[in-house]
C-alpha positions in Angstrom: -5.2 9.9 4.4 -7.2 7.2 5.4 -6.8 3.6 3.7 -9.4 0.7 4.7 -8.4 -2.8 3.3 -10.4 -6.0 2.9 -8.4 -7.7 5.9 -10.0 -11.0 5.7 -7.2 -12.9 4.8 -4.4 -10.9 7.5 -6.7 -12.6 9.9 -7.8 -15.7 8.6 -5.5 -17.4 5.8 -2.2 -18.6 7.9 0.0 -18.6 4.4 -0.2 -17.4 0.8 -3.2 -14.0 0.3 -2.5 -13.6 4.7 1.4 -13.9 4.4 1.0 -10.9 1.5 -1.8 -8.7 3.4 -0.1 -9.2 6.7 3.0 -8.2 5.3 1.6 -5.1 3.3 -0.4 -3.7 6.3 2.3 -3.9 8.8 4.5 -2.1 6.3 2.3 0.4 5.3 1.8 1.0 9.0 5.1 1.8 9.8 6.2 3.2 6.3 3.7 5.7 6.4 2.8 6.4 10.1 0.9 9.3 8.8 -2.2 7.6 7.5 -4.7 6.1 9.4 -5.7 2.2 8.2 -9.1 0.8 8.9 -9.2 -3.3 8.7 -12.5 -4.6 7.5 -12.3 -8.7 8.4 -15.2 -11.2 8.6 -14.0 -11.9 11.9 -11.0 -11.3 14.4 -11.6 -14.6 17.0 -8.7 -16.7 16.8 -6.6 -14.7 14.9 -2.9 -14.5 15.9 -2.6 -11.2 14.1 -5.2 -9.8 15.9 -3.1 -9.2 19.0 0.1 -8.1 16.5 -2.8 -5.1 15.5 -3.5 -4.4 18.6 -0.5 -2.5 19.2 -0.3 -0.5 16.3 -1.9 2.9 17.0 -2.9 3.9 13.4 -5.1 0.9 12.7 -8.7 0.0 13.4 -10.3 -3.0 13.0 -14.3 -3.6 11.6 -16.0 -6.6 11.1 -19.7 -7.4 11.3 -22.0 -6.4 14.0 -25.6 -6.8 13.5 -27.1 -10.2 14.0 -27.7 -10.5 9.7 -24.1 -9.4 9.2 -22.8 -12.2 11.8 -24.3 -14.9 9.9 -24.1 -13.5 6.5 -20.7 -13.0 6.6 -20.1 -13.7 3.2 -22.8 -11.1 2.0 -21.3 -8.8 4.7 -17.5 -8.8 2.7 -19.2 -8.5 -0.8 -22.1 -5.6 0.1 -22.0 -4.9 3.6 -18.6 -3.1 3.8 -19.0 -0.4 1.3 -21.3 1.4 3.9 -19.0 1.3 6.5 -16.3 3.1 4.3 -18.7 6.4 3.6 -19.5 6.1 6.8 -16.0 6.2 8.1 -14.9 9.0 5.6 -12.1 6.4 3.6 -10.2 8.0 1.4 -9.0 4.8 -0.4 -10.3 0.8 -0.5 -7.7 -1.5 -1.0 -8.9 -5.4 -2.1 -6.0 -7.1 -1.3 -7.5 -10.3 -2.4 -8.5 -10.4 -5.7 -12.3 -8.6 -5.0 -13.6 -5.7 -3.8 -17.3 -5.4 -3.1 -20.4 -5.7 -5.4 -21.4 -2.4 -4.7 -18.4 -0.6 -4.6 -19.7 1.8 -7.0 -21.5 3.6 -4.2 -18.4 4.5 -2.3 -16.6 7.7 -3.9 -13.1 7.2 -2.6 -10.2 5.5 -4.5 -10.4 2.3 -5.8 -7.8 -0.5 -5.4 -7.6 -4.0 -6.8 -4.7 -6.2 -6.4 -5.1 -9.3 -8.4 -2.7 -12.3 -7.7 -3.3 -14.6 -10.3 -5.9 -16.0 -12.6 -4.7 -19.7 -12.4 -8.2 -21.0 -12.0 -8.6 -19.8 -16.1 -5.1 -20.9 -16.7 -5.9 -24.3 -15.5 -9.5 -24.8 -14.9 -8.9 -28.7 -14.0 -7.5 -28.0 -11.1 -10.7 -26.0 -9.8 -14.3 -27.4 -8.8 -16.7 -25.6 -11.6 -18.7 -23.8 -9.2 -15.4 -22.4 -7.7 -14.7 -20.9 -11.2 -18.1 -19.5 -11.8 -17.8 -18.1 -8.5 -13.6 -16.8 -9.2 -14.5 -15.3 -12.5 -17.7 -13.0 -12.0 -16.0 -12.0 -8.1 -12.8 -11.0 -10.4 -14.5 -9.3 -13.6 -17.3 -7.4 -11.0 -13.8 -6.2 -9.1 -11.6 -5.5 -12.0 -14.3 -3.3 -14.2 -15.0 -1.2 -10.6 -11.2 -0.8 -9.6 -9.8 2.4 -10.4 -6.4 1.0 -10.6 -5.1 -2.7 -10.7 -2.2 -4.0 -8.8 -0.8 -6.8 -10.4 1.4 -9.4 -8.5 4.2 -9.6 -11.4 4.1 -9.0 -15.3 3.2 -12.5 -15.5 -0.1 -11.3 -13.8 -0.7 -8.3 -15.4 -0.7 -9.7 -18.7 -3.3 -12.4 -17.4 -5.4 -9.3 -16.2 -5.4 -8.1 -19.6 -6.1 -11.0 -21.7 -8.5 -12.5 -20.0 -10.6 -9.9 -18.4 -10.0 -7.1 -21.0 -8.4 -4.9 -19.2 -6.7 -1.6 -20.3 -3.1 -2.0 -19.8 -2.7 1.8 -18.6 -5.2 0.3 -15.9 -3.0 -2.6 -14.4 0.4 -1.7 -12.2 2.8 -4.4 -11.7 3.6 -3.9 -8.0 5.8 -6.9 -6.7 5.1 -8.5 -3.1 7.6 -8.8 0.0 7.9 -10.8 2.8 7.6 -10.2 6.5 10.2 -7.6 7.8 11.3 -11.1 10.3 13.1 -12.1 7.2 15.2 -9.1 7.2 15.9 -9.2 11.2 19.4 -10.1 12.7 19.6 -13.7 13.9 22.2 -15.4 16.3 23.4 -19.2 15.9 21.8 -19.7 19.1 18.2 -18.6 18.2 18.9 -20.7 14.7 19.8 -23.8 16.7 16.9 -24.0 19.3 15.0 -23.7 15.8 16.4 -27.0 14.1 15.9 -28.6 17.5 12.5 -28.3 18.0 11.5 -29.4 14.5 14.2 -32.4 14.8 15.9 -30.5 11.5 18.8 -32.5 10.1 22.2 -30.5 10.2 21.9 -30.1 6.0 18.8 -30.0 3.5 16.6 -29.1 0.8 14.2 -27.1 1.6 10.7 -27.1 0.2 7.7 -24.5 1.2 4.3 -24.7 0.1 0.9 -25.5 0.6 1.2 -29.6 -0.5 -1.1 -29.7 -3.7 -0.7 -30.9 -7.3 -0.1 -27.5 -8.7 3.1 -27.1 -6.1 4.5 -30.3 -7.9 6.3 -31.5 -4.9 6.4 -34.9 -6.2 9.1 -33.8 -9.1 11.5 -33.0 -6.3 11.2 -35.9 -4.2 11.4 -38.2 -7.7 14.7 -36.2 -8.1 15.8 -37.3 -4.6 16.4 -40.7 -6.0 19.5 -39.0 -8.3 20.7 -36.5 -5.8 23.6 -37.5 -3.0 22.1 -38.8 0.2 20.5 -35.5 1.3 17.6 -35.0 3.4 14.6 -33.3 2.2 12.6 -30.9 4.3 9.0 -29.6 3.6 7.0 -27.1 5.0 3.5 -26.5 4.5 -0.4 -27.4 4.9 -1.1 -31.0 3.6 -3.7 -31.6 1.1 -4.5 -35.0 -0.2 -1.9 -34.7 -2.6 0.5 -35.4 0.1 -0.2 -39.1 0.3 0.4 -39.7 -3.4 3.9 -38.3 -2.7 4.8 -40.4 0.3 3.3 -43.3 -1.4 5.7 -42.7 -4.1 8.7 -42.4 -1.3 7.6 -44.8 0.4 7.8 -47.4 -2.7 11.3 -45.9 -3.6 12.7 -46.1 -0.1 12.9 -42.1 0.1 10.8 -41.9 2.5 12.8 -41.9 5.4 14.7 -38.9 3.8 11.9 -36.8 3.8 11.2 -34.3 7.0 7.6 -33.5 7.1 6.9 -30.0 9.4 3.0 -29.3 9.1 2.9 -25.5 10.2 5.6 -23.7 11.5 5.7 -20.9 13.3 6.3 -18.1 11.4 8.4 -16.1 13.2 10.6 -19.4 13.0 10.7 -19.6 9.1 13.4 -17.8 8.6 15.7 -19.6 10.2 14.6 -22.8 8.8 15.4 -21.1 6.2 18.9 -20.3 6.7 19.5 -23.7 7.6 19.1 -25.2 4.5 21.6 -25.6 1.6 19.1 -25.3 -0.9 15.4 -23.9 -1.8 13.4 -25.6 -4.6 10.1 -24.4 -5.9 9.2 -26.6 -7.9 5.3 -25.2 -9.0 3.7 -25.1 -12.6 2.5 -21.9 -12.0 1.9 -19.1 -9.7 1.1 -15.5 -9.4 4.7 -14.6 -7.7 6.0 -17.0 -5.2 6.8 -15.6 -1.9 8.5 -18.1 -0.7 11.2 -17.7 -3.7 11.6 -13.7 -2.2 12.5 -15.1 1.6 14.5 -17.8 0.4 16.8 -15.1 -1.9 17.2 -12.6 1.3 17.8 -15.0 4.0 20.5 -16.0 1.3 19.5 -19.3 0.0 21.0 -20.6 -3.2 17.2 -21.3 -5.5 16.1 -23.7 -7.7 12.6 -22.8 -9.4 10.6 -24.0 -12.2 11.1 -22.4 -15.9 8.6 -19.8 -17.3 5.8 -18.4 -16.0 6.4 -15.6 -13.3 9.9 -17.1 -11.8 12.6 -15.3 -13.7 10.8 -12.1 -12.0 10.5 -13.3 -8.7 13.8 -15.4 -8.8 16.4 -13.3 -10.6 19.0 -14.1 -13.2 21.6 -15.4 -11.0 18.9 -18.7 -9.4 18.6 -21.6 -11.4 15.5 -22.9 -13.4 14.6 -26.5 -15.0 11.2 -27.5 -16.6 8.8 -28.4 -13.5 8.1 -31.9 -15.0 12.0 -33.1 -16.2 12.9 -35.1 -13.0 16.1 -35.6 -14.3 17.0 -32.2 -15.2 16.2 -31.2 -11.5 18.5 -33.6 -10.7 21.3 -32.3 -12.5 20.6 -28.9 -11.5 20.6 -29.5 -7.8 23.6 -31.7 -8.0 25.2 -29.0 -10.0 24.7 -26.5 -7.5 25.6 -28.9 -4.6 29.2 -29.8 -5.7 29.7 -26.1 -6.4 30.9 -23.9 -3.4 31.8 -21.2 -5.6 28.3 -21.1 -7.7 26.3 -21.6 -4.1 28.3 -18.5 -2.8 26.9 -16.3 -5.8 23.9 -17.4 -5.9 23.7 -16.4 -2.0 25.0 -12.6 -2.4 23.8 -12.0 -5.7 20.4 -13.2 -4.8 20.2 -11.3 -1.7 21.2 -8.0 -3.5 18.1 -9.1 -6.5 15.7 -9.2 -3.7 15.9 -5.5 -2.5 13.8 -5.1 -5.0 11.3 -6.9 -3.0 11.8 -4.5 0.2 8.3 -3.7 1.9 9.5 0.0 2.0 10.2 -0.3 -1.5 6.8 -1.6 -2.2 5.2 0.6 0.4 6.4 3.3 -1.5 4.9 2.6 -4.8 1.6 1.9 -2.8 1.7 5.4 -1.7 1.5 6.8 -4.7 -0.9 4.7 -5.9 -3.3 5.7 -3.1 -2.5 9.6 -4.1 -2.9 9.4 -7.2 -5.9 11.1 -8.5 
């Protein structure tokens, strides 16, 4: 079988929509050797993952080639693909990023949608009004076109459904993983050089996430104020969010207990991960949360926000507090904290909860997705 997939975001988008299509395409290429995968990407140039695709025999990579196409790359994604799959005989089109092209209807293979979230209807204020009008006729075009949906979590699919109309028999809840790195071995000596060379303090919180409104990072640092004198660590790309935060450390004298690391590499995560006591995600609302999946199977105890997708993503055995009660994060990290014995379950069974989560779990369900007929 051959599977092509809007790769735009593997090659482009260092977290988030890349983290998920990097993950899924490297799994599905060494799930299921027997396929052959065809990458269609606006562009390659630059692109770490570029040289990771390189070595993997079953995959080939498209992107534009005709003067037009270079500089309409955008017209390209949305139009320009869809003769590239008939002409390369695709069996199946996966959009792994919420759209699949305008035209798709020309293209007589399998059609696959996965949708992440519809946040931009859930909370329009947080979106420029172009963005949206943009957002919501990409998503209905790609939903009414799809053969099947892939939905992100139950959370999502019931978005799908409500706001776009959606036959339920249409929309599959398939979960995301995280990079197979997160399941490797690791030695205390690897795990060391890591907290070296981002100056990591010997204990933490641990924070990842892109540093925006929606992410609420500021709850957790207002919690820091009723929380014993630990550090707080956060990774992710900063937004302008990020000085509203530190001015709000800054003014409360937190500041100096906060350890800001911009980007790091991924291949480092996990062990910045295992060196922390504690993850919190903190965020008002997201599709599925990734970062909640490598935090449970590089076994750190979680903290995450009430409702919305995070009882799926997070288990029953995390912790959960209302995303904008400072002081009942507070008492839930503190409770965890002074608990050795709570910490400890919250380690193994979250671990155990997330091989749910495995990519050849997921890969799996994929499979039969793409077979299905």
């Amino acid at each position: 079988m051959k599977v092509g997939y809007d790769a735009k975001r593997a090659f482009l988008n260092p977290s988030g929509l890349g983290n998920y299509s990097r993950t899924l395409i490297k799994a599905m290429s060494h799930y299921y050797p027997g396929n052959t995968y065809s990458l269609f990407t606006t562009k390659t140039e630059g692109s770490s993952f570029a040289t990771v695709v390189k070595g993997m025999k079953n995959v080939e990579v498209f992107e534009p080639q005709s003067f037009l196409d270079k500089k309409l790359r955008a017209r390209w994604r949305s139009y320009g693909i869809t003769e590239l799959l008939k002409e390369q005989q695709v069996d199946v089109y996966h959009g792994l990023s919420n759209e699949i092209p305008f035209n798709i209807s020309k293209f007589m293979g399998r059609k696959v949608l996965t949708i992440h979230d519809v946040i931009f209807l859930r909370y329009p204020e947080l979106y420029p009004f172009l963005d949206r009008k943009i957002y919501s006729r990409k998503f209905r075009s790609s939903c009414e076109h799809a053969d099947v949906i892939t939905a992100i979590s139950v959370q999502t699919k019931q978005d799908i459904e409500r706001f776009f109309f959606i036959p339920e028999e249409k929309v599959k809840v398939v979960y995301q993983s995280c990079d197979q790195s997160f399941y490797a071995a690791s030695t205390k000596e690897s795990d060391l050089a890591t907290r070296l060379k981002y100056d990591l303090p010997s204990e933490y919180i641990l924070y990842v996430g892109t540093i925006e409104e929606r992410k609420n990072l500021l709850t957790v640092v207002k919690a820091l104020e009723q929380v014993k004198d630990i550090p707080l660590v956060v990774v992710g790309r900063r937004r302008k969010y990020l000085a509203e935060v530190m001015k709000y450390a800054a003014q409360h004298k937190l500041d100096k207990r906060i350890k800001l690391v911009h980007e790091a590499e991924h291949s480092e995560m996990p062990a910045i991960y295992r060196g922390a006591q504690l993850f919190v995600f903190p965020s008002i609302f997201e599709g599925f949360g990734i970062p909640i999946i490598e935090a449970l199977v590089t076994k750190v105890p979680v903290i995450s926000s009430r409702g919305s997708c995070f009882p799926e993503t997070a288990g029953p055995d995390s912790v959960f507090f209302d995303p904008m009660n400072v002081k009942e994060l507070a008492e839930k990290i503190n409770g965890v904290l002074r608990s050795p014995a709570l910490m400890e379950n919250m380690r193994e069974k979250g671990a155990e909860y997330a091989r749910k989560f495995h990519p050849s779990v997921i890969t799996t369900q994929l499979e039969k997705i793409y077979e299905a007929r």
